[in-house]
C-alpha positions as CSV (number, residue, x, y, z in Angstrom):
1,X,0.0,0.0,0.0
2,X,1.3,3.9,-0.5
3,X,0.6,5.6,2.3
4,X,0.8,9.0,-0.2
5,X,-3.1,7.4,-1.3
6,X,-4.3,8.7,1.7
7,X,-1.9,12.3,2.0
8,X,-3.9,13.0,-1.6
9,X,-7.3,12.2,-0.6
10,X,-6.9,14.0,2.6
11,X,-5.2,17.0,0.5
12,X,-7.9,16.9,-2.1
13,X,-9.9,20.1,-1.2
14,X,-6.7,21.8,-1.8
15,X,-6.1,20.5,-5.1
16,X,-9.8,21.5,-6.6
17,X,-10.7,24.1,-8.8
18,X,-13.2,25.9,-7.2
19,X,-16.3,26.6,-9.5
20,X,-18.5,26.8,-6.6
21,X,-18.7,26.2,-2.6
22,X,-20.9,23.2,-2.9
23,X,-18.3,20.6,-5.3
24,X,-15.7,21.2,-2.3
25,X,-18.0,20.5,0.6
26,X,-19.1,17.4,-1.5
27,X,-15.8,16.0,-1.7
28,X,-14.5,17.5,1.6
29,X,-17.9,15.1,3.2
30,X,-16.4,12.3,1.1
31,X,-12.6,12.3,2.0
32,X,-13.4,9.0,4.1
33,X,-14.6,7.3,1.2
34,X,-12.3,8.6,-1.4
35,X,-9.0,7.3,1.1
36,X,-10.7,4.1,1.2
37,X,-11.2,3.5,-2.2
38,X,-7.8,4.6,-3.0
39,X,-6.2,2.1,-0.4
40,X,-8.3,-0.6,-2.3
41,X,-6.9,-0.1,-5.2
42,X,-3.9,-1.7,-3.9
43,X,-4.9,-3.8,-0.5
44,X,-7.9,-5.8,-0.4
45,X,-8.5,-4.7,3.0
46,X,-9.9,-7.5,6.0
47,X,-12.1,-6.6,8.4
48,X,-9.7,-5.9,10.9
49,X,-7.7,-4.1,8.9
50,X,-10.8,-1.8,7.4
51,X,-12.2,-1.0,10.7
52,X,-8.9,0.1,11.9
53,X,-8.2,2.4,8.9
54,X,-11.8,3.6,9.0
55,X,-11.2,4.8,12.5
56,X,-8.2,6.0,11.9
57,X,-8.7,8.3,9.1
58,X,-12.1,9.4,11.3
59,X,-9.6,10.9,13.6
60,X,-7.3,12.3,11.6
61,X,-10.2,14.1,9.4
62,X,-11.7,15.6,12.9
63,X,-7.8,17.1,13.9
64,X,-8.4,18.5,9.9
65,X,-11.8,20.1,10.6
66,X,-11.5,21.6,13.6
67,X,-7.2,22.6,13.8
68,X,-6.0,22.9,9.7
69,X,-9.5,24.6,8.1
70,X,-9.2,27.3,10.4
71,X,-5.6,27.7,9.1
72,X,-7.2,28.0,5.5
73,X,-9.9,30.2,6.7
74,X,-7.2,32.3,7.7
75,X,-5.2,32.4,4.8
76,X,-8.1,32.6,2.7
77,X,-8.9,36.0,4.4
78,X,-5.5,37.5,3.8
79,X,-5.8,36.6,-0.4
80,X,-8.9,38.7,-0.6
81,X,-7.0,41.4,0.5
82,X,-3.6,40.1,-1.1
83,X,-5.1,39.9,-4.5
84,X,-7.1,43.1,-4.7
85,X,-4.5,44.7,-5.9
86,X,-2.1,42.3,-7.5
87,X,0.6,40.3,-6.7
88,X,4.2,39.5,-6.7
89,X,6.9,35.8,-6.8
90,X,7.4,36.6,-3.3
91,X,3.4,36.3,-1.9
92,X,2.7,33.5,-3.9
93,X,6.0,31.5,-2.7
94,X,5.1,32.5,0.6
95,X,1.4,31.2,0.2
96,X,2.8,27.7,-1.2
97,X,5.1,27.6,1.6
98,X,2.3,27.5,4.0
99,X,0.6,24.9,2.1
100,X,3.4,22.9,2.4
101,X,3.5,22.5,6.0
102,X,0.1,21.7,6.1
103,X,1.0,18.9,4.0
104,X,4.3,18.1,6.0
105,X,1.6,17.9,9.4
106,X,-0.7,15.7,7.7
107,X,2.0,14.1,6.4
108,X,3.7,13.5,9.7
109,X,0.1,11.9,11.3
110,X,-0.4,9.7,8.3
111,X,3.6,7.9,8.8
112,X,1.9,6.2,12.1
113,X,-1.6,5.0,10.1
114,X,0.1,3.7,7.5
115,X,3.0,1.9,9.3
116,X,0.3,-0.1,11.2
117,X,-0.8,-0.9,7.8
118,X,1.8,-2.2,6.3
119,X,2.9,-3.9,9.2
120,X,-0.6,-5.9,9.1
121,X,0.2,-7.2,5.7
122,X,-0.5,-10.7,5.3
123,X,1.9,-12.7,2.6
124,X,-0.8,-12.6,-0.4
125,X,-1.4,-8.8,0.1
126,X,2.2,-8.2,0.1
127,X,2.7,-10.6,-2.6
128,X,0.0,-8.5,-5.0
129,X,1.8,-5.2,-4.2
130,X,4.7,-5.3,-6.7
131,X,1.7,-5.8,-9.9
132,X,-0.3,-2.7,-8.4
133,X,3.1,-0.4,-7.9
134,X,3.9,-1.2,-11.5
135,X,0.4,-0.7,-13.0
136,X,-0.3,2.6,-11.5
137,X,3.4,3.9,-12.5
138,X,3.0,2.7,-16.1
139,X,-0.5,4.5,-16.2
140,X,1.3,8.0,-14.4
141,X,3.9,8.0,-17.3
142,X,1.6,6.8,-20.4
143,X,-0.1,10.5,-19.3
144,X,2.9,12.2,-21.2
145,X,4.7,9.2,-23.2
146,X,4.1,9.3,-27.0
147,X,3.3,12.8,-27.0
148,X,5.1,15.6,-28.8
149,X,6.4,18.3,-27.2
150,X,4.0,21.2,-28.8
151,X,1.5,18.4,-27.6
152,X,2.6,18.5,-24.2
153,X,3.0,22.3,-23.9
154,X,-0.5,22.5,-25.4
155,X,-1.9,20.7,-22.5
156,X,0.1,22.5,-19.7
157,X,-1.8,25.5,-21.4
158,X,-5.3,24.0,-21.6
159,X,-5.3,22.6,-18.1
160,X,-3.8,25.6,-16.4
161,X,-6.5,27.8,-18.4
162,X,-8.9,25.5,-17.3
163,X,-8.1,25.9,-13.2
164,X,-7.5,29.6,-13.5
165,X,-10.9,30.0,-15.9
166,X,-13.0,28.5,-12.3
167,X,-11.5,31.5,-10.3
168,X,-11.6,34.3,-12.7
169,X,-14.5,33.4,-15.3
170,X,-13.0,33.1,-18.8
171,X,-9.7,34.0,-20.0
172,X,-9.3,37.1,-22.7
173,X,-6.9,36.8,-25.6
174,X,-3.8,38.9,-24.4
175,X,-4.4,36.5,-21.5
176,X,-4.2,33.2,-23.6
177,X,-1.9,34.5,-25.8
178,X,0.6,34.8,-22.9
179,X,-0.3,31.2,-21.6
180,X,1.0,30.6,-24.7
181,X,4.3,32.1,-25.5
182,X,5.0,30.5,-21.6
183,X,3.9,27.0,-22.3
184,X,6.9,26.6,-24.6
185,X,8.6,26.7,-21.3
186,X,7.0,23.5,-19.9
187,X,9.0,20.5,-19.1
188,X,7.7,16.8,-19.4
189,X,7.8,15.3,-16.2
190,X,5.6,12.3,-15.2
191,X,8.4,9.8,-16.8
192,X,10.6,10.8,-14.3
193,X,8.3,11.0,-11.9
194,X,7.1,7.3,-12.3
195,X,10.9,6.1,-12.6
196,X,11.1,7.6,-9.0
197,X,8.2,5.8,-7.6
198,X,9.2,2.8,-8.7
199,X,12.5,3.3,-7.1
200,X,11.3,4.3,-3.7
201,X,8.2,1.4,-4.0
202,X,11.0,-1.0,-4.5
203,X,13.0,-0.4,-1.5
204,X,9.7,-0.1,0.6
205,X,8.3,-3.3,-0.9
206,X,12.2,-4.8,0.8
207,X,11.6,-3.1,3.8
208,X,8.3,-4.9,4.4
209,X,10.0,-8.4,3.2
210,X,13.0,-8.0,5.4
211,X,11.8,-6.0,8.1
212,X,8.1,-6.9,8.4
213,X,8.1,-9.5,11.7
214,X,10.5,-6.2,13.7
215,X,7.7,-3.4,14.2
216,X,10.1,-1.3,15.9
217,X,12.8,-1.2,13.2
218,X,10.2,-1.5,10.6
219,X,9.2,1.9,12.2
220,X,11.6,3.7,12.1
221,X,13.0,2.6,8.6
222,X,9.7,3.6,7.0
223,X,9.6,7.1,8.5
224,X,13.3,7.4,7.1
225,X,12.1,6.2,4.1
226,X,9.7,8.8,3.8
227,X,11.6,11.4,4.6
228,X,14.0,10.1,2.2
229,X,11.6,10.6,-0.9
230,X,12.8,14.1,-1.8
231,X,16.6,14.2,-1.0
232,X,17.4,10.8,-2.3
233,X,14.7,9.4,-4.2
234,X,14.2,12.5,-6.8
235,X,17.3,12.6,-7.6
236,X,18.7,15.6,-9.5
237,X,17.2,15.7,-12.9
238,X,13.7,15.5,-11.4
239,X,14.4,17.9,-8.7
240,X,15.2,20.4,-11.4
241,X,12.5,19.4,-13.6
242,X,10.0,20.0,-10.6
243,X,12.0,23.4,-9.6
244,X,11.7,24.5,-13.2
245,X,7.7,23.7,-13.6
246,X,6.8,25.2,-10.2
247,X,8.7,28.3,-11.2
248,X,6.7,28.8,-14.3
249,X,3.4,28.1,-12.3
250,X,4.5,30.9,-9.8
251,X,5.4,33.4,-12.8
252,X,2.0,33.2,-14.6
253,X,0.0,33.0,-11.8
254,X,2.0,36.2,-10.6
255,X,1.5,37.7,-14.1
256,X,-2.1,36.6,-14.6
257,X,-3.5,37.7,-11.2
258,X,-1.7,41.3,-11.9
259,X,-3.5,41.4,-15.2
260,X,-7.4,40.6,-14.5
261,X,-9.7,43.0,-15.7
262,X,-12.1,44.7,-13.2
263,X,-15.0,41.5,-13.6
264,X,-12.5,38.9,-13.5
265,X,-10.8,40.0,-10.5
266,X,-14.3,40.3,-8.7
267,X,-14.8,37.4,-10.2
268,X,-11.7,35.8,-8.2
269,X,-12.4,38.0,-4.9
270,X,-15.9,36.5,-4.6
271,X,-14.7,32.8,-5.3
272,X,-12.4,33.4,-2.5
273,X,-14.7,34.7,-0.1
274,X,-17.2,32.0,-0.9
275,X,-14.4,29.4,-0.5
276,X,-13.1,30.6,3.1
277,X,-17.0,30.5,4.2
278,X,-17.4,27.1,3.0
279,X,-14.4,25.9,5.0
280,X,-16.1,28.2,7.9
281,X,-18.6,25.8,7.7
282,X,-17.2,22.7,7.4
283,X,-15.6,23.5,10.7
284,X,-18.8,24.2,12.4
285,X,-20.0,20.6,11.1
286,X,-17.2,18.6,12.9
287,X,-18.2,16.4,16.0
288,X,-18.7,18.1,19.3
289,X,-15.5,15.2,20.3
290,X,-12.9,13.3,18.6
291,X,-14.1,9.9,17.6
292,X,-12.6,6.6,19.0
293,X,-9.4,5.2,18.1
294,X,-9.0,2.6,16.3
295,X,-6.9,0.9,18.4
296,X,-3.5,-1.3,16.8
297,X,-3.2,-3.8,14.4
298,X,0.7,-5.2,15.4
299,X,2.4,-2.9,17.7
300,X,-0.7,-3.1,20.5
């Protein structure tokens, strides 16, 4: 199992383009289900094994509601003011900064779930692992193999237009002619990006063979793992790749946000504003207490 399943169900809302406050309250309700089905895709969960992760995940989406949405409602506040005006590199580094440590503190509670996990794996489960790894990676780089670059750099445009088009309302043609001229600096990426899965799935799928019947060492090598994923696993050709793409995000998004007209940037505000209410809300709908453990699998 990949424990990073459950990191992107549980970082979905973040990941949405918001056309409306409703689709993210939907999916936010859903997160439960959508971590289970992920898992499934790769353990054929017993009963022990589901009620544990069911309980589990209950918890950790209850710390979400009522400590992290705040933290969004928050930030949420500070782009309406922000972006009234424009924007610079520096704000929106700054604003993807903080999104990463929300992901490094989900992160950092999902390393104990999904130890237990993996721990619990009986032979067949782990036996089927090694076909799932390899059929998700080959589908994650077949998104970009085959493709020409124009093709590639076509769809960077098309899907960014897309995401930004949900905020702002539609694009204009100065605006999608400068989407454009900047897709030419786009950067395949998901072959390199599946070679380094399989590389870090590989030495996790030894760790549980080798390390499985010690919880304690197992452990601690799988959090070492994890935190291994970017410094080692990358390596530096993907690193740069990644560096490069997320710097061309950052510089249209800078350039696009200073260059809404007047509808489009109340067009933005209001998405905003409804966004930060609907998280508002989802807050208020969180239990009056934390739901029940779900105990241990192994280390009990």
């Amino acid at each position: 199992m990949s424990y990073g399943i459950l990191l992107r169900a549980c970082l979905l809302l973040l990941l949405l383009n918001v056309a409306g406050g409703c689709s993210v309250k939907l999916a936010y309700n859903n997160l439960d289900r959508f971590a289970r089905w992920g898992v499934s895709d790769y353990v054929d969960m017993n009963k022990e094994q589901r009620a544990y992760f069911d309980a589990q995940v209950a918890q950790l989406l209850y710390w979400h509601r009522t400590q992290q949405l705040p933290e969004y409602v928050d930030l949420l506040k500070t782009l309406s003011v922000t972006f009234a005006d424009g924007t610079d590199l520096t704000e929106i580094r700054g604003i993807g900064d903080r999104m990463y440590l929300w992901y490094e503190e989900i992160e950092d509670r999902l390393v104990p779930i999904a130890t237990e996990m993996l721990l619990s794996l009986d032979e067949e489960q782990v036996a089927r692992l090694p076909e799932k790894f390899e059929r998700d990676n080959e589908e994650l780089a077949e998104d970009e193999a085959g493709l020409a670059e124009t093709e590639l750099q076509q769809r960077w445009l098309e899907e960014y237009r897309d995401g930004m088009s949900r905020f702002t309302g539609r694009l204009d043609k100065p605006q999608l002619d400068y989407l454009a001229a900047q897709s030419v600096n786009y950067i395949p990426q998901y072959e390199l990006w599946a070679d380094y899965r399989a590389r870090w799935q590989a030495d996790l799928l030894d760790l549980i063979r080798e390390h499985r019947s010690d919880p304690e060492i197992f452990a601690a090598q799988f959090r070492a793992l994890v935190a291994a994923r970017i410094p080692v696993y990358y390596g530096e050709e993907l690193t740069a790749v990644f560096a490069h793409n997320e710097k061309l995000y950052q510089e249209v998004t800078v350039w696009l946000l200073n260059n809404l007209s007047p509808k489009q940037r109340s067009k933005l505000l209001e998405n905003i504003s409804d966004l930060a209410i609907t998280f508002r809300e989802l807050r208020t709908d969180a239990p009056a207490t934390a739901p029940p453990s779900g105990g241990c699998l192994v280390r009990c």
